[in-house]
TORGU-862821 format. One record per atom (N, C-alpha, C): x, y, z; residue in three letters; atom name; residue number from 1. Coordinates in nm, 2 decimals, m for minus. Layout:
BEGIN
X  Y  Z  ALA  CA  NUM
...
END
This chain:
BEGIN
10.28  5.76  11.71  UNK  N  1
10.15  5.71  11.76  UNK  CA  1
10.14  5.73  11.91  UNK  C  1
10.07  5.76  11.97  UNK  N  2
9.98  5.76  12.13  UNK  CA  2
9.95  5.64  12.17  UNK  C  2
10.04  5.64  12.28  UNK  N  3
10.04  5.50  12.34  UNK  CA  3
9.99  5.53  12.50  UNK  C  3
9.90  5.48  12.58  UNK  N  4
9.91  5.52  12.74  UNK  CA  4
9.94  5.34  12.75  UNK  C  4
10.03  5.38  12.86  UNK  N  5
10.13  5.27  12.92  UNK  CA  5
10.11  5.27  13.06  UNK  C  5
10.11  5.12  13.12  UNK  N  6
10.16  5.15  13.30  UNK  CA  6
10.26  5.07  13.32  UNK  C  6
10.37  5.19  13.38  UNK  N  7
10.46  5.20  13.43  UNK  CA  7
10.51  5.15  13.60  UNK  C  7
10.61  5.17  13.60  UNK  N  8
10.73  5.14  13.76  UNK  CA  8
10.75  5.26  13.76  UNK  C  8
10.80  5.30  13.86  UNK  N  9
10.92  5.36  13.90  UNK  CA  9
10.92  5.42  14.05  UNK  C  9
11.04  5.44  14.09  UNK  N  10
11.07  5.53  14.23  UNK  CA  10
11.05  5.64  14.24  UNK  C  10
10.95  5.68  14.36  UNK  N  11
10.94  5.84  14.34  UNK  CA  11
10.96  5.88  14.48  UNK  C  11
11.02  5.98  14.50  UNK  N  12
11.09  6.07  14.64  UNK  CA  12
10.95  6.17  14.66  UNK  C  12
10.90  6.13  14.79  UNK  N  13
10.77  6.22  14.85  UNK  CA  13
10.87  6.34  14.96  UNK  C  13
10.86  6.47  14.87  UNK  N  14
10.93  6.57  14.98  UNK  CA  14
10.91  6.57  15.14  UNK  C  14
10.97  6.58  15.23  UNK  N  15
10.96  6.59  15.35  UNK  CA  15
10.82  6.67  15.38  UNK  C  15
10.78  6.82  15.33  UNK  N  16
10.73  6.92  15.34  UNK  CA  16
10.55  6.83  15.31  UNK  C  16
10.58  6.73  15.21  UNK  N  17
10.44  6.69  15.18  UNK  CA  17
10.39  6.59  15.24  UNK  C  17
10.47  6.50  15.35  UNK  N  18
10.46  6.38  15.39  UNK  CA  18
10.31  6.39  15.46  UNK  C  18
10.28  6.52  15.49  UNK  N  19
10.12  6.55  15.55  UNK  CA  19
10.00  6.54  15.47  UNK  C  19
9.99  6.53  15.33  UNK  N  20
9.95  6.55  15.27  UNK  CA  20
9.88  6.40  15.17  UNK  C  20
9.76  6.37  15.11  UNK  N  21
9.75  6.25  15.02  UNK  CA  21
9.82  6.19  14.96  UNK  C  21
9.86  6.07  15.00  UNK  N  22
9.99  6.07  14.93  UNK  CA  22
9.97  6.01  14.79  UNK  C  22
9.92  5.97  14.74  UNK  N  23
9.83  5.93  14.57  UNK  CA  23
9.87  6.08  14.51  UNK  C  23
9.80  6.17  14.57  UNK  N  24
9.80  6.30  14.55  UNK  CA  24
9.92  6.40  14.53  UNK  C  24
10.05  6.33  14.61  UNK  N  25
10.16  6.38  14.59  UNK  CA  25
10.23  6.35  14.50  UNK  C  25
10.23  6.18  14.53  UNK  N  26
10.31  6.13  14.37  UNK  CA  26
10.24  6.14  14.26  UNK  C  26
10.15  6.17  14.25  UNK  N  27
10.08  6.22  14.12  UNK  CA  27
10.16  6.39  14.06  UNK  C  27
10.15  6.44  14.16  UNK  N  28
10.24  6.58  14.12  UNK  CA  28
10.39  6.59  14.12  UNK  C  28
10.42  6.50  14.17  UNK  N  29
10.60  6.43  14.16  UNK  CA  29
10.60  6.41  14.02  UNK  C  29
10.52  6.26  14.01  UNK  N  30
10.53  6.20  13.88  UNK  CA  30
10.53  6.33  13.74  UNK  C  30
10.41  6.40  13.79  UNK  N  31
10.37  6.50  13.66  UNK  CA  31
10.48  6.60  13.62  UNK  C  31
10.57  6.64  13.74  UNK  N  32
10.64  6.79  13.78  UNK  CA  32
10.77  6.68  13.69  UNK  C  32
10.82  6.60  13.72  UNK  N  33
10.92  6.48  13.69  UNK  CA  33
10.94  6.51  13.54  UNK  C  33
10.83  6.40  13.47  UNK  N  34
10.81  6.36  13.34  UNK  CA  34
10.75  6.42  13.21  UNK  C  34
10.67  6.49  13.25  UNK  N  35
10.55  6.53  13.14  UNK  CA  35
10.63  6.62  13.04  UNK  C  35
10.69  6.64  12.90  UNK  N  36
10.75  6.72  12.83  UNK  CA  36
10.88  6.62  12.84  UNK  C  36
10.94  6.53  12.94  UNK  N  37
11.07  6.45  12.92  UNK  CA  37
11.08  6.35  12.83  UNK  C  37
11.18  6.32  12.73  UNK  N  38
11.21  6.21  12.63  UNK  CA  38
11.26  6.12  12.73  UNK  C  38
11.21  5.96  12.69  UNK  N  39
11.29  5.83  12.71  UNK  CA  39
11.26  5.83  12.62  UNK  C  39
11.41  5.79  12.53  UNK  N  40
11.40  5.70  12.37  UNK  CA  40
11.33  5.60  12.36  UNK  C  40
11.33  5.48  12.47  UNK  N  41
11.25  5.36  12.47  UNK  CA  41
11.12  5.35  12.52  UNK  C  41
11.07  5.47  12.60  UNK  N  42
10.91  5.51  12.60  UNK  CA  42
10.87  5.55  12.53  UNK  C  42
10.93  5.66  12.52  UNK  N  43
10.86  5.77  12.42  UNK  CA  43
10.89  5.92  12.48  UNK  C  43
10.79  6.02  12.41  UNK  N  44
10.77  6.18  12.46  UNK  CA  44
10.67  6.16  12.56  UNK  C  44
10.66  6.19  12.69  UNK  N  45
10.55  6.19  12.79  UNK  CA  45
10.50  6.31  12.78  UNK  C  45
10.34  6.25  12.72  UNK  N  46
10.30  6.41  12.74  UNK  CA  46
10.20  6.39  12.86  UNK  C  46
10.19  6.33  12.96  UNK  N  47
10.08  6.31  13.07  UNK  CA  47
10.08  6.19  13.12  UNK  C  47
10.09  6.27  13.28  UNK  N  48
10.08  6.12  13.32  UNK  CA  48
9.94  6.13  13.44  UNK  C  48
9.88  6.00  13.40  UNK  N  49
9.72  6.01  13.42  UNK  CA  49
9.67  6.02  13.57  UNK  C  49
9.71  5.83  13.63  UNK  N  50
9.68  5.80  13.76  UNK  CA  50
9.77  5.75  13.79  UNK  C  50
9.76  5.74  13.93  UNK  N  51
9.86  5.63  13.99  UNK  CA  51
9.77  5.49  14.05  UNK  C  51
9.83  5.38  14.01  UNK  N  52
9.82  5.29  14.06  UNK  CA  52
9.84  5.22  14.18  UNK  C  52
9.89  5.12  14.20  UNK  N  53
9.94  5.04  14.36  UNK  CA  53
10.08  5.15  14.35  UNK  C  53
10.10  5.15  14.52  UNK  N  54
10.20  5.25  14.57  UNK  CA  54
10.26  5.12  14.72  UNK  C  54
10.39  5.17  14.66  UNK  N  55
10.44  5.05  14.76  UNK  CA  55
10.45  5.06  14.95  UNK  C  55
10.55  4.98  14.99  UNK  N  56
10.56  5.04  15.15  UNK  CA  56
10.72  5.17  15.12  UNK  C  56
10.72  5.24  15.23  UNK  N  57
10.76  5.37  15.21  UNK  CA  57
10.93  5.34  15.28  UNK  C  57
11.03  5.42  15.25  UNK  N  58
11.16  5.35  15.23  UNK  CA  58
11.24  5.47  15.24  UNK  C  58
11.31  5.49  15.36  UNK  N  59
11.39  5.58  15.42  UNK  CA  59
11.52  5.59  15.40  UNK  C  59
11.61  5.66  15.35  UNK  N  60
11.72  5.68  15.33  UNK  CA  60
11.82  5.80  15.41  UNK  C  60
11.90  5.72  15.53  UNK  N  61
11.98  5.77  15.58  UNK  CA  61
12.07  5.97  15.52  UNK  C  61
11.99  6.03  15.57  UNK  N  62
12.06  6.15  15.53  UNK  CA  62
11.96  6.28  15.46  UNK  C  62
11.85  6.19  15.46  UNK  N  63
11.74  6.22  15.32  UNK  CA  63
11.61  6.23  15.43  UNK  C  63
11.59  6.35  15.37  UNK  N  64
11.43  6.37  15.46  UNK  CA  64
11.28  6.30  15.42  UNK  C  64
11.35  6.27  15.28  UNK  N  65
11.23  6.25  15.19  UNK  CA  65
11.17  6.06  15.22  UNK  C  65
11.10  6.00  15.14  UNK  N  66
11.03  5.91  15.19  UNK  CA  66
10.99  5.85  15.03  UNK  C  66
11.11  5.73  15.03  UNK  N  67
11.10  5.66  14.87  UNK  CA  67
10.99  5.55  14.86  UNK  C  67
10.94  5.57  14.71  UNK  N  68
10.79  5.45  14.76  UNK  CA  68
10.80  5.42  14.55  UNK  C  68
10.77  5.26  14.60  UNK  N  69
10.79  5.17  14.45  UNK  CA  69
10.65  5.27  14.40  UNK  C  69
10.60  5.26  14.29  UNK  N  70
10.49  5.35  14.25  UNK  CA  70
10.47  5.26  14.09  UNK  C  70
10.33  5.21  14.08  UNK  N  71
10.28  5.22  13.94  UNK  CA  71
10.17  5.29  13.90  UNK  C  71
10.21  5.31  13.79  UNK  N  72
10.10  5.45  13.70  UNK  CA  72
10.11  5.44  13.59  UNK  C  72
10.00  5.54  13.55  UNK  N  73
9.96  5.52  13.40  UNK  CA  73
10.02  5.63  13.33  UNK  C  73
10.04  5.63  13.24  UNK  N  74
10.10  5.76  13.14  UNK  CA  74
10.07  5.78  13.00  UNK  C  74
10.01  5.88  12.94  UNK  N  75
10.02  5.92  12.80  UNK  CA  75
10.15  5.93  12.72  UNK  C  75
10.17  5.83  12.61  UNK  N  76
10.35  5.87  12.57  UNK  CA  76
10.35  5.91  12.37  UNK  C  76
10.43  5.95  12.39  UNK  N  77
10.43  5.99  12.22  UNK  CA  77
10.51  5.85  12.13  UNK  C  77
10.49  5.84  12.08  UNK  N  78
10.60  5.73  11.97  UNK  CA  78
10.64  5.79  11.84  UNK  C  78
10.72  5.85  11.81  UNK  N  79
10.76  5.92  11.65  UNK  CA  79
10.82  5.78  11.59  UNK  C  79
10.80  5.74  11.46  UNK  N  80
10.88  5.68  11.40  UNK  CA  80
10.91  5.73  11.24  UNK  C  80
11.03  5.71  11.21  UNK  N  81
11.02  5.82  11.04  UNK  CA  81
10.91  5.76  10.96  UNK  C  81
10.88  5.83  10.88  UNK  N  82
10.77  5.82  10.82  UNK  CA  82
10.63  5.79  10.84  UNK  C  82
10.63  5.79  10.99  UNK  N  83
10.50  5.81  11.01  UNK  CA  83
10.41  5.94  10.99  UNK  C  83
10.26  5.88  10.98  UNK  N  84
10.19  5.99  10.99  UNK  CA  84
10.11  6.05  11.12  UNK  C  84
10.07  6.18  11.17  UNK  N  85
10.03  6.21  11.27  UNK  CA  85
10.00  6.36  11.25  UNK  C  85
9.92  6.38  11.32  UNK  N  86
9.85  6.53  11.31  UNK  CA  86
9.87  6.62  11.48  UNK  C  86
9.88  6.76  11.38  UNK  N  87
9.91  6.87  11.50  UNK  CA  87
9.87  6.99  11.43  UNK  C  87
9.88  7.05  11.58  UNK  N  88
9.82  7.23  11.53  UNK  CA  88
9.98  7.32  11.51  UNK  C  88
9.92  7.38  11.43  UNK  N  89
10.07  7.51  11.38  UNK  CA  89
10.04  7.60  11.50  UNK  C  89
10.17  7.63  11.55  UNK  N  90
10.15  7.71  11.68  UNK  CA  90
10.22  7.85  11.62  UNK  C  90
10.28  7.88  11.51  UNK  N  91
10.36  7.95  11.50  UNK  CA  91
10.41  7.95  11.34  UNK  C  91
10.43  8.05  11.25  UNK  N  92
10.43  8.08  11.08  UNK  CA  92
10.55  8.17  11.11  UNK  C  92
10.69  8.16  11.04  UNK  N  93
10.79  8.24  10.98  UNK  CA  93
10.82  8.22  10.86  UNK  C  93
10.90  8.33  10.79  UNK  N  94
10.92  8.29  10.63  UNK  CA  94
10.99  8.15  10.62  UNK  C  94
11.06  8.07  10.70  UNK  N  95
11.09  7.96  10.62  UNK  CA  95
10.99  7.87  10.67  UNK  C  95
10.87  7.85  10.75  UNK  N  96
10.82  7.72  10.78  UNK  CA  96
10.70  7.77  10.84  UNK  C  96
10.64  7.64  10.93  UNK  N  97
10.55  7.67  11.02  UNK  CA  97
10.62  7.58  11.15  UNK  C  97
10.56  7.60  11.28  UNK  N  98
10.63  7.53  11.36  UNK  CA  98
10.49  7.44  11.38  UNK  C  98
10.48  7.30  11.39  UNK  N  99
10.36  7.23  11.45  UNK  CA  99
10.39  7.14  11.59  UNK  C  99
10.25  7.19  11.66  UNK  N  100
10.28  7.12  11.79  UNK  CA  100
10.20  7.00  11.77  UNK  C  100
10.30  6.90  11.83  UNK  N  101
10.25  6.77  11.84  UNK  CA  101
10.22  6.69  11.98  UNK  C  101
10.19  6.85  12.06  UNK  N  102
10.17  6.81  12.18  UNK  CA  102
10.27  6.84  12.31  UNK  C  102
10.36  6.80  12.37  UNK  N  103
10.44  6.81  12.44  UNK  CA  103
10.59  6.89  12.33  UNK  C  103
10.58  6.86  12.25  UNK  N  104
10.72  6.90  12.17  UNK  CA  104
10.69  6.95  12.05  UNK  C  104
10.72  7.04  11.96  UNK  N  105
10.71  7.12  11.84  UNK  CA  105
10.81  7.03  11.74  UNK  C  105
10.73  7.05  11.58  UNK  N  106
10.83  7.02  11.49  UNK  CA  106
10.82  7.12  11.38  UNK  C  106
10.94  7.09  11.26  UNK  N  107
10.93  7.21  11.16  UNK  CA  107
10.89  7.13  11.05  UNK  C  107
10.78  7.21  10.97  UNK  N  108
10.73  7.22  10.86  UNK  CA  108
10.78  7.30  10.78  UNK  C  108
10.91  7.29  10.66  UNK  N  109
11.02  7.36  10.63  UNK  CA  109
10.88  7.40  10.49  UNK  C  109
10.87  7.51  10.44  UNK  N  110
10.83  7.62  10.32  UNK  CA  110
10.84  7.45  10.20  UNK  C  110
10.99  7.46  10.17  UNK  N  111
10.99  7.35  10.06  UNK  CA  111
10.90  7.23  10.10  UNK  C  111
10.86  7.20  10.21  UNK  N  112
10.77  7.06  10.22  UNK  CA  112
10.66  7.09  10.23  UNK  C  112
10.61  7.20  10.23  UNK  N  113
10.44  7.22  10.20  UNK  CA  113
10.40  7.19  10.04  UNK  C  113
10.46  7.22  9.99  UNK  N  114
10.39  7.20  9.88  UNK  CA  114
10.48  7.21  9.73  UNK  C  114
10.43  7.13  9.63  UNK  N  115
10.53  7.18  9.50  UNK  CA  115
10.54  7.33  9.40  UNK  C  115
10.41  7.42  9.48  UNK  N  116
10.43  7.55  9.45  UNK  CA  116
10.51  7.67  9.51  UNK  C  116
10.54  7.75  9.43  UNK  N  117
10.63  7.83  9.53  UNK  CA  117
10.57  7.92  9.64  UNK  C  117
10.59  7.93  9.80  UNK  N  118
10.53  7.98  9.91  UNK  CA  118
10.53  8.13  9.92  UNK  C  118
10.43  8.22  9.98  UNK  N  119
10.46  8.34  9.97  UNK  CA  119
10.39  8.35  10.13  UNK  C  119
10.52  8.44  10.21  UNK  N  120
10.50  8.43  10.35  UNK  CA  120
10.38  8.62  10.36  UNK  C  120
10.29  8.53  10.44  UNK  N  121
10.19  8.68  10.47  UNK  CA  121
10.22  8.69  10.65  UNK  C  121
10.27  8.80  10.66  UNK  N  122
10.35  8.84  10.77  UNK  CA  122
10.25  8.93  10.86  UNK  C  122
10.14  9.03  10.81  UNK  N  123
10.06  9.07  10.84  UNK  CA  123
9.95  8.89  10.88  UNK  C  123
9.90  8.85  10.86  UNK  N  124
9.81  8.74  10.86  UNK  CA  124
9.87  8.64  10.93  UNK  C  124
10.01  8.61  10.92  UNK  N  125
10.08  8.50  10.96  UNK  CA  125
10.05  8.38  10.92  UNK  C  125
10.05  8.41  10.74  UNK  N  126
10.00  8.28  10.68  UNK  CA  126
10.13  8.20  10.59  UNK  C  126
10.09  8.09  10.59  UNK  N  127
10.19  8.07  10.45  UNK  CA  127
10.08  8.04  10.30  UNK  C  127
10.12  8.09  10.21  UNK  N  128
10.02  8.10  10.12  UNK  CA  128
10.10  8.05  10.02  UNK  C  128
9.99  7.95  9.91  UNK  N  129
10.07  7.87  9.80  UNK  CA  129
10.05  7.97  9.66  UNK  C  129
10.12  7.98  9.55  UNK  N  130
10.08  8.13  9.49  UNK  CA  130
10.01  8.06  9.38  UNK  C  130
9.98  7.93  9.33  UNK  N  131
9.88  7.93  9.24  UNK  CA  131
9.80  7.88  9.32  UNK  C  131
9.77  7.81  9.40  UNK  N  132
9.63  7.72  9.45  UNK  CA  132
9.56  7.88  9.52  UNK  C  132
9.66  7.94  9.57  UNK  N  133
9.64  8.02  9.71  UNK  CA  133
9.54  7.96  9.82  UNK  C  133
9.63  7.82  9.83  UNK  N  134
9.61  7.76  9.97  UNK  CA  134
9.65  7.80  10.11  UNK  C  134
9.63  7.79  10.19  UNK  N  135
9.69  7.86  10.29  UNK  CA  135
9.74  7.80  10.42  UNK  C  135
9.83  7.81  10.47  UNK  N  136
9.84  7.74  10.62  UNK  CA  136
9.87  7.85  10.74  UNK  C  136
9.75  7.85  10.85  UNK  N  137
9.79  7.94  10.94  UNK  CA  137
9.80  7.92  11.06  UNK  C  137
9.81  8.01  11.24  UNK  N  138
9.82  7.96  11.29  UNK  CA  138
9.67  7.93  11.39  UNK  C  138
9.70  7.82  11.42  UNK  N  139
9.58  7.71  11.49  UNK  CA  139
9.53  7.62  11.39  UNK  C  139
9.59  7.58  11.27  UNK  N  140
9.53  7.53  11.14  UNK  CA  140
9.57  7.34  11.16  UNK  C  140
9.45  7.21  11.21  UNK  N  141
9.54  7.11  11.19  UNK  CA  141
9.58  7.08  11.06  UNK  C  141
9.70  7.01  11.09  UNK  N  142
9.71  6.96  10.95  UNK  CA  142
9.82  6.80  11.02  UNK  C  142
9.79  6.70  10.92  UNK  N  143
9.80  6.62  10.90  UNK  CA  143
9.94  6.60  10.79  UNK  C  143
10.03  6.53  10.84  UNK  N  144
10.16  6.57  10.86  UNK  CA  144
10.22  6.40  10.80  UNK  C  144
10.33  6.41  10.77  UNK  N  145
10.45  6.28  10.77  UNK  CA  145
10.59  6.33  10.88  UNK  C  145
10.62  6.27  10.90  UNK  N  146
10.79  6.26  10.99  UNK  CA  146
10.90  6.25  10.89  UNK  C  146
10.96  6.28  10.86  UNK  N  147
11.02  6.23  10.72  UNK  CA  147
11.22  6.29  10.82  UNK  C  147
11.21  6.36  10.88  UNK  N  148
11.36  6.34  11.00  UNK  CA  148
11.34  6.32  11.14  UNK  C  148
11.40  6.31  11.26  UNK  N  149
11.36  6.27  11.38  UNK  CA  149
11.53  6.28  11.44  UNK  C  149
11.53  6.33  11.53  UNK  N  150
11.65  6.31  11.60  UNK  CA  150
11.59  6.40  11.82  UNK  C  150
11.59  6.29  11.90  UNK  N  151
11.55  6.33  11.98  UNK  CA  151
11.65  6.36  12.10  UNK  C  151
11.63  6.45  12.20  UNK  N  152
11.76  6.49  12.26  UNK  CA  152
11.70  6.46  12.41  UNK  C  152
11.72  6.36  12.48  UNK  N  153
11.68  6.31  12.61  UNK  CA  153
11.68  6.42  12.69  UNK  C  153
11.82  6.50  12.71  UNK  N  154
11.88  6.57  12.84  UNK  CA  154
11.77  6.73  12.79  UNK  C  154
11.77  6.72  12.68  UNK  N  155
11.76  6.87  12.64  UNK  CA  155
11.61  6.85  12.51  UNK  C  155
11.46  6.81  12.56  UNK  N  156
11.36  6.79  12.45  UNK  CA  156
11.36  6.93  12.35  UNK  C  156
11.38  7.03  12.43  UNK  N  157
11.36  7.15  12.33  UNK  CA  157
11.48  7.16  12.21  UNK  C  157
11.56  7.08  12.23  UNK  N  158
11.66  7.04  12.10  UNK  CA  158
11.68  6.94  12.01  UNK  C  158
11.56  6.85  12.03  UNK  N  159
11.53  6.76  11.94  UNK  CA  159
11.48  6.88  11.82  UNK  C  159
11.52  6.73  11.71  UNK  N  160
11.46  6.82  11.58  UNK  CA  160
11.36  6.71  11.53  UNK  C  160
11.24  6.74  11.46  UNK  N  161
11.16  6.68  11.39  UNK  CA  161
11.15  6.74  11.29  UNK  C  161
11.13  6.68  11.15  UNK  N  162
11.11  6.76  11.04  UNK  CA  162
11.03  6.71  10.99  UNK  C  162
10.89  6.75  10.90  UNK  N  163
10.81  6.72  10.83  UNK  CA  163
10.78  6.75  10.75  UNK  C  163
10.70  6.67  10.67  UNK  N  164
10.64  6.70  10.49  UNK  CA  164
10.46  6.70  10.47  UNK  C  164
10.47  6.74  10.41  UNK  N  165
10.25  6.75  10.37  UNK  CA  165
10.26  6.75  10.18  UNK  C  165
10.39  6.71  10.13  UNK  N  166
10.39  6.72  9.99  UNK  CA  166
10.41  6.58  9.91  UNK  C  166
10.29  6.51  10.03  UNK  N  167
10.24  6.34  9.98  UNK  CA  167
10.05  6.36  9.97  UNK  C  167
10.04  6.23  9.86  UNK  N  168
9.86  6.27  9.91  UNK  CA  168
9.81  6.23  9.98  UNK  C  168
9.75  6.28  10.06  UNK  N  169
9.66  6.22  10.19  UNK  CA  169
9.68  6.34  10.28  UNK  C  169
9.81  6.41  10.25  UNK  N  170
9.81  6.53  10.39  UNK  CA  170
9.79  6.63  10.35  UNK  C  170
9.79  6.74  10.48  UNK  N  171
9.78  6.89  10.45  UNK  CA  171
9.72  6.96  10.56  UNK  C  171
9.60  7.05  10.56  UNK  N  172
9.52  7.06  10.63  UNK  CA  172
9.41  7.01  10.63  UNK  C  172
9.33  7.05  10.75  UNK  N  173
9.18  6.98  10.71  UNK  CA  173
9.11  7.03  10.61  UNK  C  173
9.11  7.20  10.59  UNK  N  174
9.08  7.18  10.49  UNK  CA  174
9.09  7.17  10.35  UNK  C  174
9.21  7.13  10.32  UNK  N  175
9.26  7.10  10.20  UNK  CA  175
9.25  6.94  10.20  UNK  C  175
9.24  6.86  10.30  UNK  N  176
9.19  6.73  10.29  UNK  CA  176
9.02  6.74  10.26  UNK  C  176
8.97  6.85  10.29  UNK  N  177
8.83  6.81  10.28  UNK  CA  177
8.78  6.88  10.11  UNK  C  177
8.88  6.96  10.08  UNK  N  178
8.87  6.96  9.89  UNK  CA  178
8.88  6.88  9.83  UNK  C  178
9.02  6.79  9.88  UNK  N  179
9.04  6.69  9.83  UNK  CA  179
8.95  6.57  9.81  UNK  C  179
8.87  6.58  9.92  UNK  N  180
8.76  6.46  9.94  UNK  CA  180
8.65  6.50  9.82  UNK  C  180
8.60  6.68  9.82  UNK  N  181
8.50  6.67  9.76  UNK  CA  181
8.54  6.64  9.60  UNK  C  181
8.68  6.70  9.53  UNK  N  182
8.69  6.64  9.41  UNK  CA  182
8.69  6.50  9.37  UNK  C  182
8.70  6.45  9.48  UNK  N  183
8.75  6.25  9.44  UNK  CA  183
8.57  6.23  9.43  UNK  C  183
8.53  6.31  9.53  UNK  N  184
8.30  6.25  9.47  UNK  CA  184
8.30  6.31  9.35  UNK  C  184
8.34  6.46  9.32  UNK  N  185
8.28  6.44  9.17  UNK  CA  185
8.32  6.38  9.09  UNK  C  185
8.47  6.33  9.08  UNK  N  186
8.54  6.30  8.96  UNK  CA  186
8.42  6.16  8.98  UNK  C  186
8.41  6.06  9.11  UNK  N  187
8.35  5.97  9.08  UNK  CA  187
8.14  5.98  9.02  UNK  C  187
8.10  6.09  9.08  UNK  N  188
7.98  6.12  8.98  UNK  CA  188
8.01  6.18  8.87  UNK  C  188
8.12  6.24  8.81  UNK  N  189
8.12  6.19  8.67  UNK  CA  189
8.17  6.12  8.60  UNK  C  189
8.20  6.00  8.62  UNK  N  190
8.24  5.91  8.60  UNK  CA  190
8.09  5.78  8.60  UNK  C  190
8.06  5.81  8.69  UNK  N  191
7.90  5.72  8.69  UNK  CA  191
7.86  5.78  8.60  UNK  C  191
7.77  5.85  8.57  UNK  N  192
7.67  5.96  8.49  UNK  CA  192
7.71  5.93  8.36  UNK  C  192
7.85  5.92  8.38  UNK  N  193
7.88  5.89  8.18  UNK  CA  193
7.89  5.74  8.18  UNK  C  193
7.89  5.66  8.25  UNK  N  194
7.88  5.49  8.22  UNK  CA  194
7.77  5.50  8.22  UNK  C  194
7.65  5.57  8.28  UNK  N  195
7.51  5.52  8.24  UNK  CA  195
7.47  5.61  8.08  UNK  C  195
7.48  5.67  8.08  UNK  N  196
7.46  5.73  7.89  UNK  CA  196
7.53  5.62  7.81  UNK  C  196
7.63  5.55  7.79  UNK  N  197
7.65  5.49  7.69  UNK  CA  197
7.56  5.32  7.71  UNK  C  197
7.52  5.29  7.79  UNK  N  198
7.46  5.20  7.82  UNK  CA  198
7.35  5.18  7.69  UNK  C  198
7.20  5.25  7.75  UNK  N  199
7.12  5.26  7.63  UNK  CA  199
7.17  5.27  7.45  UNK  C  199
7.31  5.26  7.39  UNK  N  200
7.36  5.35  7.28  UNK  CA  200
7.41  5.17  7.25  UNK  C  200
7.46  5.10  7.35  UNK  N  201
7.48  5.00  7.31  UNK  CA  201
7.36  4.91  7.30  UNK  C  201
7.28  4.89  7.41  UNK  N  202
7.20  4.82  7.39  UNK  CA  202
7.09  4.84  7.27  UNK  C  202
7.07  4.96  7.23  UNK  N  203
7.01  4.98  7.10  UNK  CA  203
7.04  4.91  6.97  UNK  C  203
7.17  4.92  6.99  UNK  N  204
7.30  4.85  6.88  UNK  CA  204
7.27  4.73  6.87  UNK  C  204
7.22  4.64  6.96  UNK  N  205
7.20  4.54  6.98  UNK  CA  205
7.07  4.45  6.90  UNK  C  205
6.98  4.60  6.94  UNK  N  206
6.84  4.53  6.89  UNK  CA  206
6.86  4.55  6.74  UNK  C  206
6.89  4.69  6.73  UNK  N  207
6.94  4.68  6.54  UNK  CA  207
6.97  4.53  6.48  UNK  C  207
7.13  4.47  6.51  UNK  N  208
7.18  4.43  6.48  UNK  CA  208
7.06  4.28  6.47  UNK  C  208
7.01  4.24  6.58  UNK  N  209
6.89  4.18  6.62  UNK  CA  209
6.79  4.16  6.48  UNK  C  209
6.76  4.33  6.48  UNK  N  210
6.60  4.28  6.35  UNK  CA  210
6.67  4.26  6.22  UNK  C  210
6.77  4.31  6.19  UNK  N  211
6.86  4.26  6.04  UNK  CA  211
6.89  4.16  6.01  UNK  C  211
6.90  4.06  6.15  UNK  N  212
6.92  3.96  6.10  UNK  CA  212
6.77  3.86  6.09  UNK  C  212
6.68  3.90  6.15  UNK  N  213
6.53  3.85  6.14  UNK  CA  213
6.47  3.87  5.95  UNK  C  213
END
């Protein structure tokens, strides 16, 4: 889940920029810093917004730079297993799709799309289901579960996420939006035939009615 948060922290204004806005600096500190970095107990930062109050400025013997308390706001990721959450496929190989969930990529492994067997279109860059001939490609959202998670602080590009779309409710959009239109008809026909037996009974009724008059 997307959480924006305001935060603390200490940020080091370079010597070179001390001429410069300083809102304006620590805002590109902060961004150059964090943005793509894991804290397990924040989250994935994917953005950090504004800055807030900025403290008095704090010199350190040896150091050209110029330390200042700083609060700000920030965009943060929260994965928890089995959550759900949506992202665009950045990328289709024969075993998967890769989906971006923003600052960090996860894998959509072939066996978790679906319970048909996959057939990889390499010209097209699709993954294609061989009876539905559903398809997943790239820029396609799709709406996703977490079903592994292992995040790597020092090193985000070696976290693994792993995901499934082979529950109901996910997939892509547009296979959510088939999904939608068969649930209306099954429900109009489902109405249409409770109103036909209606009249069949109530007839029954009046029958039963004059026989006994």
């Amino acid at each position: 889940m997307y959480h924006k948060l305001m935060l603390e922290d200490k940020v080091r204004v370079p010597p070179q920029r001390l001429g410069e806005k300083l809102e304006k600096v620590i805002l590109d500190v902060l961004q150059e810093q964090l943005e793509g970095s894991i804290d397990k107990e924040i989250g994935i930062f994917i953005c950090v917004t504004t800055v807030g109050d900025v403290g008095e400025g704090e010199l350190v013997p040896g150091d050209g730079g110029v330390y200042y308390d700083v609060k700000f706001e920030a965009l943060v990721l929260r994965l928890g297993l089995q959550e759900v959450i949506e992202g665009v496929v950045v990328e289709t190989t024969s075993f998967g799709a890769f989906v971006s969930l923003g600052p960090i990529d996860a894998m959509l492994h072939v066996s978790q799309i679906s319970d048909e067997y996959i057939n990889y279109d390499e010209k097209n860059a699709r993954l294609i289901c061989q009876e539905s001939k559903r398809f997943i490609g790239v820029g396609d959202v799709v709406r996703v579960r977490v079903v592994t998670l292992s995040l790597n602080e020092r090193e985000p590009r070696d976290s693994k996420i792993g995901l499934t779309m082979r529950q109901a409710g996910l997939g892509t959009a547009l296979w959510l939006e088939e999904e939608m239109e068969k649930e209306k008809e099954k429900k109009a026909d489902s109405s249409s035939g409770s109103t036909t037996e209606r009249p069949e009974k109530a007839k029954g009724k009046r029958k039963d009615h004059a026989s006994s008059e």
